[in-house]
KEKE-3310 file (N, C-alpha, C; in steps of 0.2 Angstrom, whole numbers, plus 5000, padded with zeros to 4 digits):
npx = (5004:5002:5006:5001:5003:5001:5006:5004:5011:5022:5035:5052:5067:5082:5075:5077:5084:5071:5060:5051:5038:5033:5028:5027:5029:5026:5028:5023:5028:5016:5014:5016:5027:5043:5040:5045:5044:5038:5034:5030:5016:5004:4987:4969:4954:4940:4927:4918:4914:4921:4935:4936:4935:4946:4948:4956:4955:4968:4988:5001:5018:5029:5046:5055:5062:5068:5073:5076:5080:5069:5066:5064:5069:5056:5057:5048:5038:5047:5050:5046:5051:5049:5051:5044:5045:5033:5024:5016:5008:5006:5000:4987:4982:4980:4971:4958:4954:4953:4963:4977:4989:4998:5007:5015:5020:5028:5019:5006:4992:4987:4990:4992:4984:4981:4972:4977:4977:4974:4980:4976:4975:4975:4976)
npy = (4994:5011:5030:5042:5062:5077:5093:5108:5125:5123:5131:5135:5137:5144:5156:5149:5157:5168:5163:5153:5141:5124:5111:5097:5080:5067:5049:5036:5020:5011:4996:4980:4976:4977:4988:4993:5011:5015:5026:5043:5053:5065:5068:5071:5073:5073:5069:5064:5048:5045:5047:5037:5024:5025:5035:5046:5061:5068:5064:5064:5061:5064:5070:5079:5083:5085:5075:5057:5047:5038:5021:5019:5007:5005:5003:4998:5006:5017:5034:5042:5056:5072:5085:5095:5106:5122:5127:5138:5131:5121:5127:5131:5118:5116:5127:5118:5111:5098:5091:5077:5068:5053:5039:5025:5008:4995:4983:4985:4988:4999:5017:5023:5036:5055:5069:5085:5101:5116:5127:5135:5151:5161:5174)
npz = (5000:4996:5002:4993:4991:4985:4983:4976:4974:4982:4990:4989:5001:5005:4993:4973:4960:4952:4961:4961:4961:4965:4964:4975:4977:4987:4992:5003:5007:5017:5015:5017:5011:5002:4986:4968:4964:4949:4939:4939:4933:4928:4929:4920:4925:4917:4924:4940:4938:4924:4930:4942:4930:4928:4916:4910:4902:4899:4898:4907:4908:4919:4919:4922:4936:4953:4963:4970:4957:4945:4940:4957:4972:4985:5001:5015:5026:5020:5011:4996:4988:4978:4967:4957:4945:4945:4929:4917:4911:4917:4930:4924:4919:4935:4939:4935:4941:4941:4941:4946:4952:4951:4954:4950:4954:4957:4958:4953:4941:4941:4944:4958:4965:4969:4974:4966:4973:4973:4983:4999:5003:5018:5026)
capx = (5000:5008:5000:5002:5003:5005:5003:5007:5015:5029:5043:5062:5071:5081:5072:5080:5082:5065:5056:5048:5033:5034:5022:5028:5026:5028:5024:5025:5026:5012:5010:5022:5033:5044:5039:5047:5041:5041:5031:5027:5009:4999:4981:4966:4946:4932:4921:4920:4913:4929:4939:4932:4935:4953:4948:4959:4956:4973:4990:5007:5021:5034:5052:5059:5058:5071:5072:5077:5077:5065:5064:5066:5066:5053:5055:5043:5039:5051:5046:5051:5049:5051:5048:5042:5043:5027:5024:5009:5005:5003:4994:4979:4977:4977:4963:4952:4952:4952:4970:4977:4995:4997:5013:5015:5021:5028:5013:4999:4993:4987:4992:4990:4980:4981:4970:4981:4971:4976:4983:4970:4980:4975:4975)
capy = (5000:5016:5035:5047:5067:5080:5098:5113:5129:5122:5139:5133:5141:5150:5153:5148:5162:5168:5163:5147:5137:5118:5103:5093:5075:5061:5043:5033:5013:5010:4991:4974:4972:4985:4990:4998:5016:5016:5031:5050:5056:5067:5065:5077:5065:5076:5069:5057:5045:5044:5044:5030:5022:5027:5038:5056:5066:5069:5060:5067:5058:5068:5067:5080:5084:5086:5071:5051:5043:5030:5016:5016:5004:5009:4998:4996:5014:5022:5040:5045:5061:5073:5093:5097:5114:5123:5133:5141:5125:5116:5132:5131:5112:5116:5130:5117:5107:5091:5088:5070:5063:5046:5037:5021:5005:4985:4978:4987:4989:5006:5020:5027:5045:5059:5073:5091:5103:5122:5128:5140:5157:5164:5181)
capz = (5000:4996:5000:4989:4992:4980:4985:4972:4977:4987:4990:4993:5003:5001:4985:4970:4955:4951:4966:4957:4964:4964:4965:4982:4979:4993:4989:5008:5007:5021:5016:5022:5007:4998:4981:4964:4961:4942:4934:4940:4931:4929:4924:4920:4923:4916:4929:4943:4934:4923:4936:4946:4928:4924:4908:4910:4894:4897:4902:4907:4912:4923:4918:4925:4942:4958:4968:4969:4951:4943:4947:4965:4976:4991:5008:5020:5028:5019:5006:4991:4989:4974:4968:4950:4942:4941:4925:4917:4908:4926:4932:4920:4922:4943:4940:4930:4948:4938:4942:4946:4951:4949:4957:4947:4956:4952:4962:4953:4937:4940:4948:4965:4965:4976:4970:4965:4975:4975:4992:5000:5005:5023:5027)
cpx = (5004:5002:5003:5003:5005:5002:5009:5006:5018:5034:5051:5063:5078:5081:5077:5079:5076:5060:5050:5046:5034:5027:5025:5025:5029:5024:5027:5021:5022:5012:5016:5027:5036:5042:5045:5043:5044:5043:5029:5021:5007:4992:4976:4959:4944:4925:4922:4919:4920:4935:4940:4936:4942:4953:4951:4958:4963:4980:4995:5011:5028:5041:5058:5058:5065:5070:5075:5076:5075:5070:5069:5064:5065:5053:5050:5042:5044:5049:5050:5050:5052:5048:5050:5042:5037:5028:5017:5005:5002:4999:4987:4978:4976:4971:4959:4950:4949:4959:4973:4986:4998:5005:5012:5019:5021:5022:5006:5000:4989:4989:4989:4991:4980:4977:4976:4976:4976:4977:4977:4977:4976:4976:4973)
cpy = (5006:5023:5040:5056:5070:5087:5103:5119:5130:5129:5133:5139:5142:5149:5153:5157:5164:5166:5157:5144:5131:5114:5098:5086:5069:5056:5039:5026:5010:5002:4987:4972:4978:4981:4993:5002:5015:5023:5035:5049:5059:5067:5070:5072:5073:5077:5062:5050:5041:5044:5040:5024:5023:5030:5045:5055:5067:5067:5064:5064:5063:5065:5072:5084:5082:5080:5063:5049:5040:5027:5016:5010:5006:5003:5002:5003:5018:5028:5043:5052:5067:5082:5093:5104:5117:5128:5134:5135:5120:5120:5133:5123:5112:5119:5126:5112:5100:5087:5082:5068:5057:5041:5026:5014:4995:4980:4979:4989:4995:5010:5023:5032:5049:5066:5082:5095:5111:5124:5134:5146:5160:5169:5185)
cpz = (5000:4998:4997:4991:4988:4980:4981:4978:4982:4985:4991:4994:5007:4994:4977:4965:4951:4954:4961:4962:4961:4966:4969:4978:4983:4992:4999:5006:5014:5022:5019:5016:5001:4990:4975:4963:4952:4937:4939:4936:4934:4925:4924:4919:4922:4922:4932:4942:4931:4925:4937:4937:4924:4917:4907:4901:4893:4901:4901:4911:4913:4922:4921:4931:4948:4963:4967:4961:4951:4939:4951:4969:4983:4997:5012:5025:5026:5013:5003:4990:4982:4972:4961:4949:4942:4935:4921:4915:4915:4928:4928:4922:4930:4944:4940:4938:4947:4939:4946:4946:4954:4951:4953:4951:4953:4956:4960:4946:4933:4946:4955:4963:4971:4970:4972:4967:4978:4981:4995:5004:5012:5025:5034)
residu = (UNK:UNK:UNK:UNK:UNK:UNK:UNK:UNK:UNK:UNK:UNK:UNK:UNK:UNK:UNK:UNK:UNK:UNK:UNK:UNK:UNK:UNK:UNK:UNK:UNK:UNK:UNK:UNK:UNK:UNK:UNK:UNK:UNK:UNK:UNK:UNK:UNK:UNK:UNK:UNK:UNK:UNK:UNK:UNK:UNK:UNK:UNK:UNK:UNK:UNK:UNK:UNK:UNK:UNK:UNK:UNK:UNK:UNK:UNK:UNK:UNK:UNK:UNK:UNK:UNK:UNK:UNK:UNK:UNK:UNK:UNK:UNK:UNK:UNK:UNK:UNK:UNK:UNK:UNK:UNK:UNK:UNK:UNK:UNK:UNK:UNK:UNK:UNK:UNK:UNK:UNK:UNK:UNK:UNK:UNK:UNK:UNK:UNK:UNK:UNK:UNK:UNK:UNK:UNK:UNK:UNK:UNK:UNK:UNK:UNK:UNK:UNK:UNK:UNK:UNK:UNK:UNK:UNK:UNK:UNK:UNK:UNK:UNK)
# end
């Protein structure tokens, strides 16, 4: 069992040149036997419907990205953990709030989902 996490508008700090926002993901192996991480994605469902039924309109497989390289192998409580660039093309599919990223493993023959869910700002 793995859980997934993927929260945009992560900062580094101290921030890199151009103060650039990132997509935070963390895969934690929760189950009793490690696994290989294979494949990043990101997916875009229409509706929950297609969701539920693995049909995104649209697929993205994540290649470049700051962190561990695929394939890892993931033991038993241990987290991989990784930070993607955001850029405006990320930023319009986060708007559409269909957003979808999908951590891919050798025990399954689909991905584990975490929904992409804009950061709320407090004030």
């Amino acid at each position: 069992h793995l859980r997934v996490s993927a929260l945009p508008g992560t900062k580094q700090m101290p921030p890199p040149a151009g103060n650039p926002t990132f997509l935070s993901v963390s895969v934690r192996n929760v189950g009793t036997a490690p696994t290989t991480l294979t494949n990043l994605s990101l997916q875009v469902y229409d509706s929950r419907w297609k969701r539920m039924r693995h049909m995104a309109s649209s697929n993205f497989v994540v290649v470049n990205y700051v962190g561990p390289a695929l394939p890892f192998k993931l033991d038993v409580g241990a987290e991989w953990r990784a930070f993607m660039r955001q850029d405006e093309g990320f930023d319009e599919l986060l708007a559409t709030g269909k957003l979808w990223c999908g951590v891919w493993h050798s025990f399954s023959t689909k991905a584990v989902e975490s929904k992409v869910v804009q950061p709320r700002i407090k004030m």
